[in-house]
Steps between C-alpha positions, in 0.01 A plus 500: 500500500645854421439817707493791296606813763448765261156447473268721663112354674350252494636197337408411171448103399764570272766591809432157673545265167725241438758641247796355294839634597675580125785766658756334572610841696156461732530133581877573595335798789261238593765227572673778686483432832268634818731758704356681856668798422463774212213648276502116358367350752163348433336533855561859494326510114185401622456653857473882558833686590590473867267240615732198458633672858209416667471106409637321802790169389371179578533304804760233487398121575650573860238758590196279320611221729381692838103580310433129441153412586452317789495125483146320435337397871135264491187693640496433901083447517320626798364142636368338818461146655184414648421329818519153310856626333365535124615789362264791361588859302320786464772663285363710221760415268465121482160590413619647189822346390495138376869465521523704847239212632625172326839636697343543813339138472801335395696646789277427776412138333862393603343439913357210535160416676469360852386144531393354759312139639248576791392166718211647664257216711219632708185302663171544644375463834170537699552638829292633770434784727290607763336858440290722753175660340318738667069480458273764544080381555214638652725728735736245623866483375656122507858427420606158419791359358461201173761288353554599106668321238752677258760385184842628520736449241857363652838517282681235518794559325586826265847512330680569172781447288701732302543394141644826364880386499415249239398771260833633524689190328384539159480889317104559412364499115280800387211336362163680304159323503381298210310716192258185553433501902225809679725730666462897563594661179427849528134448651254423786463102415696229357610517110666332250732649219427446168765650320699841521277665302191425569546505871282300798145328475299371838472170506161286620432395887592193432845522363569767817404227706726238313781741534459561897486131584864469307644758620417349863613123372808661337609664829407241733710265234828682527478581097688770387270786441534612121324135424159528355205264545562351120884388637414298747101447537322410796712212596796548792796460305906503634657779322753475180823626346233663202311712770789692567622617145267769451371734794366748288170377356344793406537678147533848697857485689489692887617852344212505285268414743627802706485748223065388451499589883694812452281584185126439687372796586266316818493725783489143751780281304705240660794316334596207737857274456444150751757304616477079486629251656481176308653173524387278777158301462346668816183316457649168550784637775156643721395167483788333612558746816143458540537070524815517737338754748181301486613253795614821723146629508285580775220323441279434196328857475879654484456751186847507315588796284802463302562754196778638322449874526711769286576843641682825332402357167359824321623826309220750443549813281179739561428823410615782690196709558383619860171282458710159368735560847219514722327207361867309555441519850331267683314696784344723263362216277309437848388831587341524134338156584371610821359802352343243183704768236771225411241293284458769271855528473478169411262575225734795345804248489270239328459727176813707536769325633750252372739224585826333405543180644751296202832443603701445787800325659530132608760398724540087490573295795624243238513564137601317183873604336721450243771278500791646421670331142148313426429443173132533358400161446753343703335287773548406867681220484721668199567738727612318789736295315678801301531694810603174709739429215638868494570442853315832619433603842087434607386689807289242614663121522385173678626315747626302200586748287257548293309799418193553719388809244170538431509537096227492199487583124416807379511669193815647507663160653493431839375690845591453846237592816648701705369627844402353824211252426175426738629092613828667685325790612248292693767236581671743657200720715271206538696494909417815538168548373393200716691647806303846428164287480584286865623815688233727400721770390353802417757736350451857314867520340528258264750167479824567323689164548383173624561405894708242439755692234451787712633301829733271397582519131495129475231357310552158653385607865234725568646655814213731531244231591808299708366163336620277152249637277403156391142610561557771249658288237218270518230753454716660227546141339102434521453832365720442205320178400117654551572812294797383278776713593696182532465494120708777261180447288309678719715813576840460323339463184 
């Protein structure tokens, strides 16, 4: 491009066109090189006289280095923990950044739940009392005292035991609900997602009711939670290398679920992120505890309640309005009840509120893995006989040396269970369950370790109870034959 200096106004289209240098005199000053000082210089050509003294040099990399922006920190969320340790934010911004909130869930996803066993065994009985009446007739007061029967409900034995350490073995697996199963997607009742574009449709009663009852046969089952009805069916099942491949069932990953909570513009919205525990059949380990305190009992009317409850299992993002934190707390959700306003609360929320109930984290107690160097298509025994062959070292070996691994196929080769299962668990608390049951212990603070451990260390004395615990091993053994935990079938898959 040539600059013509002699000309005077505006440009002309003919100044700023691409020309062909024929003077061999002109392309010789334009090969000349730039020079700071003189009339020739080319900065002082095309800015006014003088004002090239007011342009300030510029800074050298030394004096950048000092203005760097400051390094990039995560958003701290304004949170608190309930009375039953979930977690629940009010923070306005999770409410309106997807990535701020799938953060914020991923971060706090890392704790794991409490777990706990509660032994509670309580029974009725009639007892009586003598109470003094006092009788007013025709003028004359009588007092008399009457015998009076009356129920009273005596505990027997109340007691738990903390579970939670075994969710620390294994890292947890973020998981989304299945496109097929009812879950809260954005509404008041239970959907199912079509497709991406399309979005949710309701689904009939009796589907809903289909989906409750699995969801309570999965849990009680020890499935892991991403499995939908059409994996498994109605029928108890032990779980498989396959459940384990893919966690994240839905066609929507967790960030995009957070941006359609950011993006709702429901005044009462909820997005909620539950944590799982999965991997022991609890319905069949109730049972067992239930059979080996059985003999223990006072009495035949003695009403047992055994249950695996979960604690500090929640993350709840809500919006941060004044009338969404008052609602959060518990004593005015009474106070609106006493004064009958809450129901039509309860109406409003109906038509304009919204929930998010689709993923979550699951935290095994035992869990299906990988075998390191498996092959796909490689099987067991293959792959006891290259590794024994290879001479490499196996965690878990026999008495005679050979490995006591508990291995299947899988599609990518072969998978190893790893975690504490439910036979050695109960082998090894059966003693002090039963010792809870005789001694009517009732304890607040939950059990940590069993007596025995706890005393002595030795597993071969129970120095607690100061006897052999023969009488242990036999209930253990009788136990293991009624509900199969003799038997990897059963448990060890």
């Amino acid at each position: 491009m040539h600059l013509d200096s002699t000309t005077k106004g505006s440009p002309g289209p003919s100044t700023h066109s691409m020309t062909v240098i024929d003077d061999q005199h002109k392309k010789h000053e334009e090969e000349r090189p730039y020079s700071d000082a003189g009339p020739s210089n080319e900065l002082d050509q095309l800015l006014p006289s003088g004002s090239t003294r007011d342009i300030e040099p510029a800074p050298g990399y030394e004096e950048l280095a000092v203005d760097l922006p400051p390094g990039f920190s995560p958003y701290e969320a304004e949170y608190e923990v309930t009375s039953s340790g979930d977690i629940l934010s009010h923070d306005r911004h999770l409410n309106e950044d997807g990535e701020a909130l799938y953060r914020f869930l991923v971060t706090h996803a890392t704790v794991p739940p409490n777990l706990l066993l509660k032994c509670r065994g309580t029974h009725v009985e009639t007892r009586t009392r003598y109470v003094t009446r006092t009788e007013t007739r025709d003028g004359r007061t009588t007092t008399h005292t009457e015998p009076e029967s009356y129920t009273e409900t005596v505990v027997d034995f109340d007691f738990s035991i903390d579970l939670s350490h075994h969710l620390r073995q294994l890292p947890p697996v973020y998981w989304t609900v299945p496109d097929d199963e009812p879950a809260y997607r954005g509404g008041m009742s239970r959907e199912v997602l079509t497709d991406v574009i399309s979005g949710v449709r309701r689904v009939p009663s009796r589907i809903l009711k289909a989906g409750k009852l699995w969801r309570e046969r999965r849990e009680k089952w020890g499935l892991p939670p991403w499995l939908s009805q059409t994996d498994s069916g109605m029928v108890s099942r032990k779980a498989v290398p396959a459940d384990e491949l893919v966690s994240m069932r839905s066609e929507l990953s967790l960030r995009q679920w957070a941006d359609r909570y950011c993006a709702s513009q429901k005044s009462m919205k909820e997005f909620k992120f539950r944590k799982v525990a999965y991997g022991w059949n609890f319905e069949v380990l109730t049972e067992a505890i239930r059979e080996a305190i059985r003999p223990f009992s006072y009495g035949l009317n003695v009403i047992t309640t055994i249950e695996f409850s979960s604690s500090a299992n929640a993350i709840s993002v809500r919006p941060s309005t004044k009338f969404s934190r008052a609602l959060s707390k518990t004593w005015v959700c009474v106070l609106l009840w006493i004064l009958l306003i809450y129901p039509f609360i309860w109406l409003y929320r109906r038509f304009h509120g919204g929930q998010w109930e689709v993923a979550g984290a699951a935290f095994p107690l035992r869990a299906w893995k990988h075998c390191e160097g498996s092959i796909p298509g490689e099987s067991v025994a293959e792959y006891r006989a290259r590794k024994l062959k290879e001479g490499a070292e196996v965690a878990s070996i026999g008495s005679e040396g050979s490995d006591e691994r508990v291995l299947a196929e899988s599609p990518q080769g072969v998978s190893q269970l790893v975690g504490t299962n439910e036979r050695d668990w109960f082998n090894t608390w059966i003693s002090t369950i039963t010792h809870c049951v005789r001694h009517r212990v009732q304890e607040k603070a939950p059990l940590i370790t069993p007596y025995g451990v706890h005393v002595s260390g030795a597993p071969g004395y129970d120095w607690a109870f100061g006897e052999l615990p023969h009488r242990s091993l036999a209930l253990s053994q009788r136990s293991n034959e009624h509900f199969g935990f003799s038997s990897l079938d059963v448990f060890d898959n």
